[in-house]
N, C-alpha and C positions, 0 to 999 in steps of 0.2 A: 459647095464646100469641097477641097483641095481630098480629092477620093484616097488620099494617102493615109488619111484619117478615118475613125468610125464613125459615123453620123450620132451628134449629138442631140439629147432634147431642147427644144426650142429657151425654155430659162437658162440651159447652161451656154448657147449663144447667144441670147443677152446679154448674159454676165461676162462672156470672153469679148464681146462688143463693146460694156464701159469701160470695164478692165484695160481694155486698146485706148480708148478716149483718155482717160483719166490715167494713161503711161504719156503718151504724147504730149497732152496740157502738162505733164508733171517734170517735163524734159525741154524746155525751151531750148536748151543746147546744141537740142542734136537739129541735122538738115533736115530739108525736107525730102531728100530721096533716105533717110534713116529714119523717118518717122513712116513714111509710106512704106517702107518694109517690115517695119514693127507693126503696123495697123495688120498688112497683109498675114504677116506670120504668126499673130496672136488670134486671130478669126480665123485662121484656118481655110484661107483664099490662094487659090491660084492670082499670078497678074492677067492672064484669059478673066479672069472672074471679077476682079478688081475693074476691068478695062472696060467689058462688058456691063456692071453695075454703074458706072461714070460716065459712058458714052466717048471715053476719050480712047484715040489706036491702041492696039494691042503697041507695035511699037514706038510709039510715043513713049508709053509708060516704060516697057522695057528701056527706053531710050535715058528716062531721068532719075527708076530703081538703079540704074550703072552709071550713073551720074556722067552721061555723056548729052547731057539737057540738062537747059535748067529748069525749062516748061516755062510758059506763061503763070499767070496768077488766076486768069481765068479756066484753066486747066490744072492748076492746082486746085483750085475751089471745085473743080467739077468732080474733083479724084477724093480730096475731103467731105464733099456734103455725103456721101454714102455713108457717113457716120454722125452728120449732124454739127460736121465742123465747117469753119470757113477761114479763110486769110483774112488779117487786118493788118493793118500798121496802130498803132502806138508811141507814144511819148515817150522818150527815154528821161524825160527831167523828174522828178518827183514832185 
């Protein structure tokens, strides 16, 4: 956790954990270097932390939070399942 912050108890990072999910899924709008920023900044995570959690470079990540990347999808997926999430495609038709 980003030491800028006091250490929380483990339920109320849970709760800052769906809270980040369920802002993301609630935002199809926004990129994916805006959703990895909201994830990082509502858990209370450095990109060290985020990078380290994912297995993907320290800057890789920095490379696609400053949207100078687009990253892979398989590196999106790596940076997302630390929350239970993944990339898909879907149908635009109804």
């Amino acid at each position: 956790m980003d030491k800028r912050y006091n250490i929380l108890p483990l339920t109320q990072q849970l709760d800052m954990r769906q809270q980040a999910i369920e802002d993301v899924l609630g935002h199809p709008e926004w990129t994916l270097p805006q959703a990895i920023r909201h994830l990082k900044q509502t858990m209370r995570l450095t990109t060290a932390e985020i990078a380290k959690l994912s297995g993907v470079a320290l800057r890789t990540l920095q490379d696609i939070e400053q949207e100078r990347s687009q990253g892979s999808v398989q590196t999106m997926n790596k940076i997302f399942a630390i929350v239970g999430l993944k990339l898909g495609v879907v149908s635009l038709k109804n």
